[in-house]
RODO-2510 file (C-alpha; in nm, 4 decimals, decimal comma):
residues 403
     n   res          X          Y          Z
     1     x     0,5064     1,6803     3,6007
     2     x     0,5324     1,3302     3,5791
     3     x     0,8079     1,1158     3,6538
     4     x     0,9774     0,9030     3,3448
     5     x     1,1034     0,5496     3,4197
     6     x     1,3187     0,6277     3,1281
     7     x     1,5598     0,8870     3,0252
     8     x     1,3895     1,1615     2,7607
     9     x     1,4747     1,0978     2,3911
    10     x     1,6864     1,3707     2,3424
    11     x     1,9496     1,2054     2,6162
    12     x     1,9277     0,8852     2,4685
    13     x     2,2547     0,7919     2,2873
    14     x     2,2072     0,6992     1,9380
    15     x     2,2936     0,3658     1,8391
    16     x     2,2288     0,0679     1,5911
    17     x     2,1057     0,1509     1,2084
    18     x     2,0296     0,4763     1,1875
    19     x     1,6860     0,3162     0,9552
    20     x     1,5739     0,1449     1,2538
    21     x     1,5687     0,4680     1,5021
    22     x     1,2673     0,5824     1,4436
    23     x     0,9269     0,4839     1,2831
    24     x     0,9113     0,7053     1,0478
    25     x     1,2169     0,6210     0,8918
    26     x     1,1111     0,2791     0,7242
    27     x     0,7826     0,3569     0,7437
    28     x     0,7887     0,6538     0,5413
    29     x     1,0294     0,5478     0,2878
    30     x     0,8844     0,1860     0,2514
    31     x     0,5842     0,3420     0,2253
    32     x     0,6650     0,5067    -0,0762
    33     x     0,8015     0,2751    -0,2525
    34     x     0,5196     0,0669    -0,2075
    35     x     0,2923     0,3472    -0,3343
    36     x     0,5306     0,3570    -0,6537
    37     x     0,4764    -0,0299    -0,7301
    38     x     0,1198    -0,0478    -0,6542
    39     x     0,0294     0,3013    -0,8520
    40     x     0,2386     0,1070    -1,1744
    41     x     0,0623    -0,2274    -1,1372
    42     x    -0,2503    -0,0419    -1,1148
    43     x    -0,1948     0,1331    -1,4576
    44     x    -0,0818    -0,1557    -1,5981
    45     x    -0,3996    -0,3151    -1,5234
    46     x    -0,5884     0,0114    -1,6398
    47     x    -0,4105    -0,0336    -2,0195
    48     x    -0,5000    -0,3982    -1,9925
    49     x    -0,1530    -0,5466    -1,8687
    50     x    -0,2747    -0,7606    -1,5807
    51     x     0,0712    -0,8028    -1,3451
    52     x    -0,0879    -0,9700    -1,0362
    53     x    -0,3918    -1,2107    -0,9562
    54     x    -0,3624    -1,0696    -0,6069
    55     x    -0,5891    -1,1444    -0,2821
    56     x    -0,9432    -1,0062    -0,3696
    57     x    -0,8782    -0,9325    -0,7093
    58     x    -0,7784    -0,5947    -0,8635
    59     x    -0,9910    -0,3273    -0,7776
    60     x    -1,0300    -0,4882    -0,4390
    61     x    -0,6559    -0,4861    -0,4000
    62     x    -0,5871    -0,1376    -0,5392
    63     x    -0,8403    -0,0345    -0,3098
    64     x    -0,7344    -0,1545     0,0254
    65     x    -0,3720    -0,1325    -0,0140
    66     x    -0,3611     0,2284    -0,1238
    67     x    -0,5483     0,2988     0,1721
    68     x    -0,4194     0,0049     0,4248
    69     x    -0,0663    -0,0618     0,2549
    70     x     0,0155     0,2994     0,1413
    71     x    -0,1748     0,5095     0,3704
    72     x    -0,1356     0,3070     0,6977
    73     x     0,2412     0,2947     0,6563
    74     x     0,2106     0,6482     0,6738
    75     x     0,0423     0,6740     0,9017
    76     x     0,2071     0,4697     1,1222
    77     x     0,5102     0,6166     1,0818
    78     x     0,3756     0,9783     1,1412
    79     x     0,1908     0,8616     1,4780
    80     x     0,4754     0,6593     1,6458
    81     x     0,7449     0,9367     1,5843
    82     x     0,5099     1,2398     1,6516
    83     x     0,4409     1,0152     2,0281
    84     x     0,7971     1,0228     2,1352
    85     x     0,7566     1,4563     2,1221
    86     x     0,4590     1,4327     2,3052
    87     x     0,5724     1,2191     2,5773
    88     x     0,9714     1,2759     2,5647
    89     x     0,9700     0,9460     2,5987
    90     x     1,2110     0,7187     2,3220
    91     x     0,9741     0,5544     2,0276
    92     x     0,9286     0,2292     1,9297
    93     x     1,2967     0,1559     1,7638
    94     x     1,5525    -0,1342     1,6879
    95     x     1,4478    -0,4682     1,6441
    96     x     1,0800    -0,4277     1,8021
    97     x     1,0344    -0,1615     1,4969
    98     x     1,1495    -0,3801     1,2407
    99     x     0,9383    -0,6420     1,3456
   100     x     0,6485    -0,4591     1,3242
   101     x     0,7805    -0,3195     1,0049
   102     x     0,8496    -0,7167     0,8892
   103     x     0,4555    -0,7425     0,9671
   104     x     0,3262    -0,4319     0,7584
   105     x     0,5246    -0,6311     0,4704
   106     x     0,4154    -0,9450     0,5203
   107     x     0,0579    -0,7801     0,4888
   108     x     0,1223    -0,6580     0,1783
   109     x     0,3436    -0,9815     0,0484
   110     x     0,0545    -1,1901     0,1191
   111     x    -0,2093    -0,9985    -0,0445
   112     x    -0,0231    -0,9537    -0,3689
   113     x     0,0640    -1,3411    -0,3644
   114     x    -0,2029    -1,5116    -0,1746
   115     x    -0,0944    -1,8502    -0,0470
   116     x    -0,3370    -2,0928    -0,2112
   117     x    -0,6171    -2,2567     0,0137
   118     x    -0,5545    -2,0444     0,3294
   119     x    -0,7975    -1,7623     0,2117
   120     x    -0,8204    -1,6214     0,5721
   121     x    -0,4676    -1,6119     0,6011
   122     x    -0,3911    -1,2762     0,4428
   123     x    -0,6846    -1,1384     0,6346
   124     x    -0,5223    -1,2463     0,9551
   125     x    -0,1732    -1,1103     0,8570
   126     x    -0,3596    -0,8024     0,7382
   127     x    -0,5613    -0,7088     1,0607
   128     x    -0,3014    -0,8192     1,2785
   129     x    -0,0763    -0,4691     1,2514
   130     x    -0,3362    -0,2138     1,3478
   131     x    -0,3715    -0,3682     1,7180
   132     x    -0,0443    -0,3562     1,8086
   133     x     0,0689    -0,0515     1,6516
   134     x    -0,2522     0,0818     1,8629
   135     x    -0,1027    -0,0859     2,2054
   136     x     0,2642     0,0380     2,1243
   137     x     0,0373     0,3966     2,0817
   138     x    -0,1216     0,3105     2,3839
   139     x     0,1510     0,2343     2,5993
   140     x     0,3312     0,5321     2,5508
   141     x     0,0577     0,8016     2,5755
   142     x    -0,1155     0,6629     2,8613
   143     x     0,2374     0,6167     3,0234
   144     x     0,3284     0,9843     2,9873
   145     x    -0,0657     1,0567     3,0989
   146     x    -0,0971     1,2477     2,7764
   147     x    -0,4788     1,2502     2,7392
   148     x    -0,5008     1,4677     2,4913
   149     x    -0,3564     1,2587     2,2109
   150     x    -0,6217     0,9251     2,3377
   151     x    -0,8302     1,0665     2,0263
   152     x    -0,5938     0,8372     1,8246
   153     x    -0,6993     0,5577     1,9870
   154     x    -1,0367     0,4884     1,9286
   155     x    -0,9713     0,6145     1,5496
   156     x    -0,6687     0,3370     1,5191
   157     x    -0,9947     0,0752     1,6236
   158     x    -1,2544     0,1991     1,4668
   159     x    -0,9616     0,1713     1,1373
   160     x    -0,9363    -0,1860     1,2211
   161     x    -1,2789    -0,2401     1,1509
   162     x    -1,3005    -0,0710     0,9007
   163     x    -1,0464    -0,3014     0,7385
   164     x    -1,2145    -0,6266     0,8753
   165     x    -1,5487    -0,5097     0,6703
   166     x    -1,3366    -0,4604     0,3559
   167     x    -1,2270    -0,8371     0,4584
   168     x    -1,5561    -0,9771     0,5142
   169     x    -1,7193    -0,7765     0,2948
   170     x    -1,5118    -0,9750     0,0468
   171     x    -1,5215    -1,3489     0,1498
   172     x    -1,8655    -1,2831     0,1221
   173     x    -1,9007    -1,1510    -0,1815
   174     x    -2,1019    -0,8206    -0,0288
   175     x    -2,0340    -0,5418    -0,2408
   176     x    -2,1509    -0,2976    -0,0446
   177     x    -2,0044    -0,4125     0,2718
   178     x    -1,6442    -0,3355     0,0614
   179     x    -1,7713    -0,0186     0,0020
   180     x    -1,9197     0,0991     0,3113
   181     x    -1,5319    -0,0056     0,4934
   182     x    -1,3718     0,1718     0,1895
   183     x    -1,5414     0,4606     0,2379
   184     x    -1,5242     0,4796     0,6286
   185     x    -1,1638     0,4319     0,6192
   186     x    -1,1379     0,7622     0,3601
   187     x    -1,3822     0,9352     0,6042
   188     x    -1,1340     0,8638     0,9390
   189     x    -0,7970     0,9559     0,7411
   190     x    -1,0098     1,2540     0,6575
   191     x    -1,0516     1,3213     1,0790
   192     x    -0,6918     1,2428     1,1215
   193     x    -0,6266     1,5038     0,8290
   194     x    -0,8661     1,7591     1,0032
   195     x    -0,6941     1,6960     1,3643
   196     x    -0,3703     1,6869     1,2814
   197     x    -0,3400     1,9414     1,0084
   198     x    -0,5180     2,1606     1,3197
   199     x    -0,2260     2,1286     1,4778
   200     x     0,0673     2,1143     1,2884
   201     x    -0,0049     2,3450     0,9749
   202     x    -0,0890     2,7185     1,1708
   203     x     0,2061     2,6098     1,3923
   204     x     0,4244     2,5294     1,1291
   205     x     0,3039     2,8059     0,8935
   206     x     0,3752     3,0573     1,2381
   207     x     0,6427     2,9232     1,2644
   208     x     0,8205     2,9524     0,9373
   209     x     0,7183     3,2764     0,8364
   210     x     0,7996     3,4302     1,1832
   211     x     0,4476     3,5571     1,2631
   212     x     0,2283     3,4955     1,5910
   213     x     0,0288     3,1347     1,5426
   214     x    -0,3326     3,2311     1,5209
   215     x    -0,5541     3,0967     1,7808
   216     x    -0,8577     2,8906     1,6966
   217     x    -1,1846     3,0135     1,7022
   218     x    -1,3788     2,7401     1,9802
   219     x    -1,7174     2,7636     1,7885
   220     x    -1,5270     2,7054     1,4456
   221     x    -1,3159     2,4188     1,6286
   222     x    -1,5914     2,3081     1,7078
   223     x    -1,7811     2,2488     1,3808
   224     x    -1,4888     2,1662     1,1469
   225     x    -1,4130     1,8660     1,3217
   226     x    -1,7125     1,7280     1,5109
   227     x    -1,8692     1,7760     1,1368
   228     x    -1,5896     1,5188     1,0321
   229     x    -1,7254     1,3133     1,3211
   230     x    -2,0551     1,3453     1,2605
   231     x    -1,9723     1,1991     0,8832
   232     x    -1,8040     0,9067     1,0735
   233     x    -2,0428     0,8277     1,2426
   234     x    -2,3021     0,7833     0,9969
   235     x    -2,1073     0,5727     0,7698
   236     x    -2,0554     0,3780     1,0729
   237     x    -2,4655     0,3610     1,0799
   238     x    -2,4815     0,3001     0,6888
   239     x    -2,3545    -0,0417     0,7686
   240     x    -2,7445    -0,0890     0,9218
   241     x    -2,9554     0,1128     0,7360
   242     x    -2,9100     0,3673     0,4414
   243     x    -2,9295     0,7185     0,5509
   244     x    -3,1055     1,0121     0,3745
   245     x    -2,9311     1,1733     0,0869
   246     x    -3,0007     1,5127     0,2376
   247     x    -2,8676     1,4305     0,5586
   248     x    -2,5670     1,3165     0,4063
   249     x    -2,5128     1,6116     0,1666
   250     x    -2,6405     1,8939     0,4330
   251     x    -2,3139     1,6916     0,6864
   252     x    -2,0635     1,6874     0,3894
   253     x    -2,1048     2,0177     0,2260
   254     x    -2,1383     2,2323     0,5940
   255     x    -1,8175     1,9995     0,6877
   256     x    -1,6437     2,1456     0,3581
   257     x    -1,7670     2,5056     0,4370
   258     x    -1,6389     2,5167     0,8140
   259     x    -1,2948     2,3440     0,7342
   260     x    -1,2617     2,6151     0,4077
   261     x    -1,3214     2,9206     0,6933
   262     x    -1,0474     2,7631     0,9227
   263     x    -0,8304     2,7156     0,6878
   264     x    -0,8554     3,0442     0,5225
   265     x    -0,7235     3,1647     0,8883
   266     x    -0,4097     3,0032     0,8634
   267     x    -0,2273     3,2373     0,6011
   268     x    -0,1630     2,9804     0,3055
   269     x    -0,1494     3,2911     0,0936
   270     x     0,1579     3,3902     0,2820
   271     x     0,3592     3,0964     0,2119
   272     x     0,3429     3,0579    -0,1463
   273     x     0,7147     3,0652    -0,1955
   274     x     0,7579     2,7763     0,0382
   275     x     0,6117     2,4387    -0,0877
   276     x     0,6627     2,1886     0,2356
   277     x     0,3755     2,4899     0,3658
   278     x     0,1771     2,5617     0,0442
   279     x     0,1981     2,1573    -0,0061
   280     x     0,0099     2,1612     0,3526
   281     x    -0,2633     2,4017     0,2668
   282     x    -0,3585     2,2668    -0,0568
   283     x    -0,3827     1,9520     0,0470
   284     x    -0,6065     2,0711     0,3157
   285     x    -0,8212     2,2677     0,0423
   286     x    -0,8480     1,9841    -0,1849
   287     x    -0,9531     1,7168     0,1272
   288     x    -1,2342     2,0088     0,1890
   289     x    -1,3610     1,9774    -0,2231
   290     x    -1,3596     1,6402    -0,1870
   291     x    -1,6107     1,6883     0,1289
   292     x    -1,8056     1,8968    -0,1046
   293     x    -1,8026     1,6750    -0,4035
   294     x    -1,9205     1,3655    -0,0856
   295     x    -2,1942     1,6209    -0,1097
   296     x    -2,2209     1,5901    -0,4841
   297     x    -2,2460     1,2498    -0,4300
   298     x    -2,5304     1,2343    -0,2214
   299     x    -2,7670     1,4358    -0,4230
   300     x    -2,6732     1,2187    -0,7416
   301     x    -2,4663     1,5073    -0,9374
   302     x    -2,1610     1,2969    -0,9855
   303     x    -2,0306     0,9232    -0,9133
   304     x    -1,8488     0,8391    -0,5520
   305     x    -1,5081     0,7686    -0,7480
   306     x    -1,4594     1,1073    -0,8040
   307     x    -1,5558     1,2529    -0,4902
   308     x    -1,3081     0,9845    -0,3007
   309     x    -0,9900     1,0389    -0,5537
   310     x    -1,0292     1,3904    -0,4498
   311     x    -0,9817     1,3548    -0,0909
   312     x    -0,7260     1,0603    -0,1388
   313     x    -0,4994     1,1885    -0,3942
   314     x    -0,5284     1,5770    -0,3411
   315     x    -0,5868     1,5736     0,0147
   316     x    -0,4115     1,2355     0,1497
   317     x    -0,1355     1,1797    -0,0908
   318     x    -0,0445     1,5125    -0,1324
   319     x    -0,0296     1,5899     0,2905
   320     x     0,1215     1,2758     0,3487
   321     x     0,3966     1,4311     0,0806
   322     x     0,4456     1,7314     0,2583
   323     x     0,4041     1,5895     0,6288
   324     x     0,6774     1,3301     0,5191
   325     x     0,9328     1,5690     0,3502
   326     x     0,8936     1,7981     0,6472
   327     x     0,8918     1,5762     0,9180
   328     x     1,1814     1,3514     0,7815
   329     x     1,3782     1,7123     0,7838
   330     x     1,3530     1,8122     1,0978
   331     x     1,3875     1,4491     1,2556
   332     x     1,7445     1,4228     1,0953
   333     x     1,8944     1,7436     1,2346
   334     x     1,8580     1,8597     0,8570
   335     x     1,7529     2,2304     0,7777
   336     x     1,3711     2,2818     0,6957
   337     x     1,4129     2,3774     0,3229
   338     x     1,2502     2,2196     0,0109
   339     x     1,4486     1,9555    -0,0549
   340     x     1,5295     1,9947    -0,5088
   341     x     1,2002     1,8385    -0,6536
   342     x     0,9744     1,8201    -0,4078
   343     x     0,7916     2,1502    -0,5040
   344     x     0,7066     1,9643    -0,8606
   345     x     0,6639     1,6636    -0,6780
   346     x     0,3505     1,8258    -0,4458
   347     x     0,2577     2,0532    -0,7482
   348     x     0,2431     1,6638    -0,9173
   349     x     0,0360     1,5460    -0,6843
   350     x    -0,2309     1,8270    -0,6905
   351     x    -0,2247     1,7790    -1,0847
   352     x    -0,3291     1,3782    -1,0393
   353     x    -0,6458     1,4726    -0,8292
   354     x    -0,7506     1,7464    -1,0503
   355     x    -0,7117     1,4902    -1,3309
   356     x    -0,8433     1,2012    -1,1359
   357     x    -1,1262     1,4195    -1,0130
   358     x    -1,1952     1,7176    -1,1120
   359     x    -1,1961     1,7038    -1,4605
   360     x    -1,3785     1,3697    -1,5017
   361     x    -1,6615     1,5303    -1,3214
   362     x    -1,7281     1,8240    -1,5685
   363     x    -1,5627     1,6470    -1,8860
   364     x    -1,6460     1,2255    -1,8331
   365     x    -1,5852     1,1775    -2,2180
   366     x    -1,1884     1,2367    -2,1185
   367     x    -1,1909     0,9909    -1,8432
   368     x    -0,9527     0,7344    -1,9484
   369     x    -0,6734     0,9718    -2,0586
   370     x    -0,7047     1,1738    -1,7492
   371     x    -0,7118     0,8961    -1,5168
   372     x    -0,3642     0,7676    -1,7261
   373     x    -0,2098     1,1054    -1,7037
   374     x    -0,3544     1,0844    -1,3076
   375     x    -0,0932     0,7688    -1,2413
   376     x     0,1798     0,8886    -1,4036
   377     x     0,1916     1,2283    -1,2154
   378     x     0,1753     1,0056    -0,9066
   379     x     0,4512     0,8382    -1,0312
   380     x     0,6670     1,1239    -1,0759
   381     x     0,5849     1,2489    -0,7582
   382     x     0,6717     0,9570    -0,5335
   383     x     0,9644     0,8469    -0,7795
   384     x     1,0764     1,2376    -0,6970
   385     x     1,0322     1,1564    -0,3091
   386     x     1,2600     0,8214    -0,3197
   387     x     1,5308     0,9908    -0,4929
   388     x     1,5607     1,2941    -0,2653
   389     x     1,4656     1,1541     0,0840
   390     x     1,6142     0,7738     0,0530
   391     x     1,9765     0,8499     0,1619
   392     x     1,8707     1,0689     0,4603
   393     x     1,6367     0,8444     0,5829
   394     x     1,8446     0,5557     0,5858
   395     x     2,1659     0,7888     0,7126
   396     x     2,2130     0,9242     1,1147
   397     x     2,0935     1,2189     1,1965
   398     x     2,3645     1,5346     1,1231
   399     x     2,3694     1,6483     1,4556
   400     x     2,4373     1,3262     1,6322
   401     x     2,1692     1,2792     1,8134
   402     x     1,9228     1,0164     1,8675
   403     x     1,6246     0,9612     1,5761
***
């Protein structure tokens, strides 16, 4: 076993703000505010009530910061707690996390006010926290010699191109540059979703309900995430050439299959009285429709709006719920029960995709009520999360101890 040059997390004594222990503390909860006051700008703008002239212009900037402002703080957070388990090594805390906390805001400050004639200046700000959030990742996994968790590594850089394309792609006024980094960054939260939720939702499902974890199946494995990789990877290529619409809906519908059969082994049924689990497993179910409906998309049945507010709100918003509520739980000595709420707030968030999604793509004519109704649900939801998790995450943990 290796050797640490420091003392393992759990003996570290706890001190300073108990909001600056650990990332997932201001991450999470900033996070979520941030998702509250972008959703409402955004449906202020969708009833005609422009609020912002922000950096790129509207649907640029709803875009990129629900998926680089909202999602990456999440992100983020989930990543640089989760490393200090896997290592035993402390996380990133104290005044080196709130500076890289100060720079996730600044991102966001600057693209909601951009500072006028320095156009490249929220770009830089903007690009400049996925590099070292992937060094800080860096550091500590390749310090521990944990190998297995390098996959996060390349993802974190392929992200950050991802993001530079959505930069370029608007200083040049390339459409389809935008789109092609807006739809490779849904694609790689989708293989975060499918390699993490591997891990952490049979466990956790195990354990809660006090049954033996259930052991992959290599060949399934196998296919339900190098599928995901495989869809990577040629929206990666897309950037050169345009692929087949076959190829694309033969990758995205077998993806959907395979990840439907592993999750189906995992028990969801079982845990229907428990939402931080059920909230896990549906949002796993509704990332795998909105693989299928990437399908759709392919082979012209419905528009790509639909198919990506499926996997964003029912699969990403609606895990990242249930991965926060859970993780911010356990990480504060608290007991892992549904918090009041939170149930309606998941159930909330599963309501916004299937009116965001579902229904526009077999009723269109009730789009613009649906997609209303959509935002406010998200609303509730996240407004829910605030008021229920704000005073533990900003509060020590119960038990004393460091986190």
């Amino acid at each position: 076993m290796a050797r640490h040059s420091i003392p393992p997390a759990s003996t570290v004594p706890a001190r300073g703000m108990a909001f600056w222990r650990l990332a997932f503390r201001p991450f999470f909860l900033l996070g979520a505010v941030f998702s509250l006051l972008a959703m409402a700008i955004w449906g202020a703008f969708w009833h005609g009530g422009v609020l912002l002239r922000p950096y790129g212009g509207m649907l640029w900037w709803h875009q990129h910061e629900m998926l680089f402002g909202f999602g990456m703080a999440i992100v983020i957070g989930f990543l640089l707690t989760a490393v200090q388990t896997w290592t035993g090594r402390r996380g990133l805390n104290g005044l080196p996390l709130a500076g890289l906390v100060v720079l996730w805001l600044a991102g966001r400050g600057v693209m909601a006010f951009p500072p006028g004639g320095h156009e490249l200046l929220p770009m830089l700000v903007d690009l400049a926290l996925l590099p070292v959030v992937t060094l800080v990742l860096a550091q500590a996994v390749i310090g521990a010699r944990q190998w297995r968790n390098l996959v996060f590594l390349p993802v974190l850089g392929v992200l950050f191109l991802a993001n530079a394309s959505m930069h370029m792609g608007m200083l040049k006024g390339d459409a389809m540059m935008v789109r092609s980094g807006a739809h490779l960054t849904v694609l790689l939260i989708v293989l975060l979703m499918v390699v993490l939720g591997g891990r952490v939702i049979p466990f956790f499902t195990a354990r809660r309900l006090g049954r033996p974890q259930v052991a992959g199946l290599k060949w399934l494995e196998f296919l339900a995430v190098g599928l995901v990789v495989v869809l990577v990877g040629m929206q990666v290529a897309s950037f050169g050439a345009a692929l087949p619409g076959a190829a694309w809906a033969s990758a995205s519908l077998s993806a959907a299959g395979f990840n439907v059969l592993r999750l189906a082994r995992w028990g969801g049924w079982r845990c229907l009285h428990k939402p931080l689990l059920w909230g896990l497993h549906l949002s796993y179910l509704m990332m795998c429709v909105g693989l299928a409906m990437w399908g759709m998309v392919a082979l012209q049945l419905i528009g790509p709006s639909l198919a990506l507010h499926a996997i964003t709100v029912g699969g990403m918003g609606t895990m990242m719920m249930a991965m926060m509520a859970r993780v911010s739980l356990g990480h504060t000595g608290r007991p892992i029960e549904t918090l009041p709420g939170i149930g309606m707030a998941l159930g909330a968030l599963v309501l916004a995709a299937v009116l965001r999604a579902l229904i526009p793509a077999l009723w269109p004519q009730a789009a613009h009520w649906t997609i209303s109704l959509s935002i406010l649900c998200w609303l509730l939801a996240f407004a829910m999360f605030v008021w229920r998790y704000a005073v533990p995450l900003m509060r020590p943990r119960v038990d004393g101890k460091p986190g």
